[in-house]
Each structure stands twice: as structure tokens, then as C-alpha cells.
N, C-alpha and C positions, 0 to 999 in steps of 0.2 A: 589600543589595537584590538579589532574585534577578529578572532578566531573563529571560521566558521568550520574546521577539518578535525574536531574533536578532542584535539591538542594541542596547546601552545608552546611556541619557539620556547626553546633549553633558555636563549639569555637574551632578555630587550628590556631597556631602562626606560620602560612607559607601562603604564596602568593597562591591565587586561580584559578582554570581555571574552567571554568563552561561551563560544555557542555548539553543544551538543546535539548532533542529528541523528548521533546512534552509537548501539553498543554490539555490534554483530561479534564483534572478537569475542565475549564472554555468553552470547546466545548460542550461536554457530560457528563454532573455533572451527570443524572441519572444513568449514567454506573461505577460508582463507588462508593466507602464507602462515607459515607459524611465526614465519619473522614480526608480522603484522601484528597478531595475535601477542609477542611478548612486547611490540611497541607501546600498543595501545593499553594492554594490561598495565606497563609502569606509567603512562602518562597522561590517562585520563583523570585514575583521581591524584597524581599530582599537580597536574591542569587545573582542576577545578579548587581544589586548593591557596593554591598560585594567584587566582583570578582574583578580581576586585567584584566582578557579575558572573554569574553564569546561567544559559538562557537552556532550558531546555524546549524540543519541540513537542514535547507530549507528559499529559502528568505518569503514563507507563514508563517511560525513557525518563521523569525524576523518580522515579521511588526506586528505578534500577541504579541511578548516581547513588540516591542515599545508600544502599546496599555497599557500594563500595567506596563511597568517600564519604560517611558519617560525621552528620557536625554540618558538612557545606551547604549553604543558602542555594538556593536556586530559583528560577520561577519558570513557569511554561509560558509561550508566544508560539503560536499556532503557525504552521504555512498556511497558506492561499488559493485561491483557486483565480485563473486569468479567463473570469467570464467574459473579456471579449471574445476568446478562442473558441471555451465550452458554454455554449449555450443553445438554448434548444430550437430556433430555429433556422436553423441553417440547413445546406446541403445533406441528405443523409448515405451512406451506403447503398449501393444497390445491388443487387443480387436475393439469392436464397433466404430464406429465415436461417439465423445463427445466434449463436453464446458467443460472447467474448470474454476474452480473457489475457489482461495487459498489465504485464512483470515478465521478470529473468522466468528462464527456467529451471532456477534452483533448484533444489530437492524442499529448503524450507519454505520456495513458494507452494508448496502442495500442488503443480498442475496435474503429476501422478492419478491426485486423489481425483481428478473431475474426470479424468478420463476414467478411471472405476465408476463413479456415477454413472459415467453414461450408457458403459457398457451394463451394470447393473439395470438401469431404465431401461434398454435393450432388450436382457433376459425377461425381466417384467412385461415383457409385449409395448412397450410403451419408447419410440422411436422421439428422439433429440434431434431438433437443428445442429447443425455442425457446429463444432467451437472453432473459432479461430483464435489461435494465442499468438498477441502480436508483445514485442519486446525482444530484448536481448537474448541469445541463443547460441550459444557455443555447440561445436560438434558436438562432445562428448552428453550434458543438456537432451541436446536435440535428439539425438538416438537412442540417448532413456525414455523419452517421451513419446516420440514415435513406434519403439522396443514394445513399448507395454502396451501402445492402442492393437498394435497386432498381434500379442499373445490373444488379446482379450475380444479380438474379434472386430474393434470400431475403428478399423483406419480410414474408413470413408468418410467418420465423422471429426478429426482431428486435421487442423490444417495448423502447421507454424508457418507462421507469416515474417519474422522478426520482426527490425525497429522501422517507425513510417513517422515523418513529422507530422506537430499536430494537429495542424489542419485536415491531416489524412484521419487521425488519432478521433477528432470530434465528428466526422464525419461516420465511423465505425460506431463511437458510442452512438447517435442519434439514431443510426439503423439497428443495433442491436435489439433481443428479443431481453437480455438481460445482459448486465458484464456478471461473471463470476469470482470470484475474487479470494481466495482461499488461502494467504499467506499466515503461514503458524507465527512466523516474527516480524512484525514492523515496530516502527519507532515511528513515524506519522502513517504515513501510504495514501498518495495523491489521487491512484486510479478512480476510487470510491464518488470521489467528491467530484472530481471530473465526467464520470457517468452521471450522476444526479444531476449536474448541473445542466447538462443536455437531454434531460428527462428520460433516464435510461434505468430499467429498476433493477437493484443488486441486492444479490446474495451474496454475504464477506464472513470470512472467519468471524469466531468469537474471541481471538485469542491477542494477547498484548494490545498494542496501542489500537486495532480497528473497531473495536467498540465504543471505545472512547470519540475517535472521528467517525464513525457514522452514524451514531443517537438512532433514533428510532427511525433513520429514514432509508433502514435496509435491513431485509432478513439475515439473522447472526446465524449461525451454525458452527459445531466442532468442524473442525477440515480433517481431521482423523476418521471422524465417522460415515465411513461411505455412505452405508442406509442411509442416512438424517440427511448427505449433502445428497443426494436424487433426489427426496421427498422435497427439498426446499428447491431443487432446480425444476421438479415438475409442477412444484406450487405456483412456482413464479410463472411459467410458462402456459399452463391454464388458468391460471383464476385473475379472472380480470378486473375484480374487484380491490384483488392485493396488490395489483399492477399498479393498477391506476393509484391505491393509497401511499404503495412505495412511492411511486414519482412524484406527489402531493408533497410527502414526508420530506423526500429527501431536497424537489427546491426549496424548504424553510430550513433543511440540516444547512446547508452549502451556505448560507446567509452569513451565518456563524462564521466564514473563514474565507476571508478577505488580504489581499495584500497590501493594500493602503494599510490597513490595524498593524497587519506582522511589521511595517515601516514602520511606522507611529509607536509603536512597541519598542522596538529595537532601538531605536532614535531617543526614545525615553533612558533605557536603561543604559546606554552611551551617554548619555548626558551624567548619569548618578554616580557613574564609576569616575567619569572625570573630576567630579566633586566627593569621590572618597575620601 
């Protein structure tokens, strides 16, 4: 039985494979039900335990298993990217120059912090494309986010857009000027890979698992550090020498992460539990 929701059924008389996508309950307990928060706290590392495999999507997402289930084997098998979807030439955006920016509007996605950048870039004399942040968006989200573009003076340059299929999705990244990308917690985080793969140059946090998935083929930055996140959004935005080497970088990053592997992966390690 392969679990891909982080924990395995209480009682099944079959060999287990335990695929881990994430630990948000012990990152960002505030972002969830508490009920949630004490599910997952007793059942991931008795899950992983339990298991005969267990897969992680990121080596951040295992050294945070190892932390709570000490002793348990695990290995990483990366997610994918669907380059028939993202890939760079296809139909692009049209309109204005813009930033994107494609996640929830969490508070741990940091979109907070780019709207500081930009109104910072602002103060600075130095005028940003608009960002549009496309993803999911709840009221309460969406009125922090918009809240804070108009304390700060930039509401003409913040649009929420929410969620758009993907075809809409690679259509944004190939017109973007960059995606932005500033989440403090992930356990993989697809957007990155999706940008690059439709030749689109990003600036991503430095923080958990997106250093790991973006290698050298996108500028890292704290997402705490407003200063540092403008300097790298107006780096990206003029120097088109960085431009052009992010997008170079990042088609040879995206090579790396493939769905055909994560199948052939997964398929393997189904195979070894059945013969535990």
C-alpha cells in the first residue's frame, strides 16, 4: 500500500510504503487546525516507523523525519516537472511588464515581504513592474496582502489574481520579467522549476527545501530581508546578463526533475518493500 497523505491507515494487513510531502504541522502549526497539528504529530513518525519504505520529497523534508523519527530509513525521490505544459516556447502573456508570484497567500509564503520590496524599490526612485500573485487566496490572505500594499503606498503595483490552470499558469511564467518566489517553508515547491522550465528567471528564498530544488539556476535570498529581497529583484530586473544566465542555469536545474525518474523511483522502491 503506497501512502502518499503523510500517514498511514491505523490497521491494514499489507506491507507499507510511506511517501512523505511535508511536515507543515511542526513548521507552521499556526496555519492549521490544531486538530490537524495533533494528528499528524502522533502519526507521522509512527508512520514512518510502521513502514516497510518510506520516500521522502526532499533531503530537507528527511533530516526533518530524522529529527522526529530517529533510527528510520528513508530516501528522497524528487517531484517533476510536466514539460509538455512548461516549456518555453509557447504562447506568452501579454500585456504590461510584471513579477510573478505563484503560492497561497500564506503568511509563510512571505508575499508580505515582496510587497515591502517593492514599495522599498519605490522609495528608492527605482519603479517595479507590477506583481501579480496568482494561487490560492482566501479573504482573510487576500486583505493582509492587499492591507499592506496600501499602507505602503504600492497598490497599483499588486494585483491578486488567484488560481488559473496551467496552461494559463505557463503562459504567465513565459511572459514574466521574473517569478518571485519567497516561501520561508517548503518541502519541495514546484513553482521554481516551472518558471525555469519556460525560461523565466527567479529569485527563491534561501530557506528549507528551495535551495536544494533550485541549484544554481536562480538567485537565493533571505525572504526576511526586505533590503536584500529588492536588491535581487532589481538585479534580476536589469542586468541582463544575470537574466539571460539565470535562464541558461536554470534549463540544465529542471533536467534534474523529471516524472518519468519520480515513476521509475517509486516503482523501484514498491517493488523492495514487497520483497521485505
Amino acid at each position: 500500500l503506497l501512502s502518499p497523505g503523510n500517514a498511514l491507515p491505523p490497521l491494514a494487513g499489507v506491507r507499507h510504503v510511506l511517501a512523505l510531502q511535508s511536515m507543515h504541522y511542526r513548521y507552521v502549526p499556526d496555519q492549521m487546525a490544531a486538530s490537524r497539528v495533533r494528528y499528524f504529530r502522533m502519526l507521522v513518525p509512527l508512520s514512518a516507523r510502521r513502514a516497510a519504505r518510506v520516500i521522502c520529497v526532499s533531503e530537507d523534508l528527511r533530516r526533518a523525519l530524522g529529527e522526529v523519527a530517529p533510527g528510520v530509513v528513508s530516501e528522497v525521490i524528487h517531484e517533476g516537472v510536466d514539460t509538455a505544459v512548461f516549456e518555453p516556447d509557447g504562447p506568452a502573456a501579454e500585456g504590461s511588464p510584471y513579477l510573478l508570484y505563484v503560492s497561497s497567500l500564506n503568511r509563510f509564503k512571505r508575499p508580505d515581504r515582496v510587497v515591502e520590496a517593492l514599495a522599498a524599490l519605490r522609495g528608492e526612485g527605482f519603479e517595479s513592474p507590477v506583481l501579480r500573485l496568482v494561487g490560492r487566496a482566501d479573504a482573510d490572505d487576500r486583505a493582509r496582502v492587499e492591507g499592506r500594499a496600501a499602507e505602503l503606498g504600492v497598490t497599483d503595483l499588486v494585483r491578486v489574481e488567484g488560481v488559473v490552470g496551467p496552461g494559463e499558469l505557463a503562459m504567465l511564467y513565459r511572459g514574466a520579467r521574473a517569478l518571485v518566489y519567497p516561501s520561508a517553508v517548503e518541502t519541495f515547491g514546484l513553482p521554481p522549476l516551472e518558471a525555469m522550465a519556460c525560461g523565466c528567471p527567479v529569485v527563491a528564498s534561501n530557506r528549507t527545501s528551495v535551495p536544494e530544488v533550485c541549484g544554481d539556476g536562480a538567485l537565493l535570498v533571505d525572504p526576511d530581508d526586505v533590503p536584500a529581497l529588492a536588491e535581487a529583484l532589481r538585479r534580476v530586473l536589469t542586468d541582463e546578463d544575470l537574466r539571460s544566465g539565470l535562464v541558461e542555469r536554470g534549463f540544465a536545474n529542471v533536467s534534474r526533475f523529471t516524472w518519468e525518474r519520480a515513476a521509475e523511483e517509486t516503482l523501484r522502491v514498491l517493488r523492495e518493500a514487497c520483497l521485505a
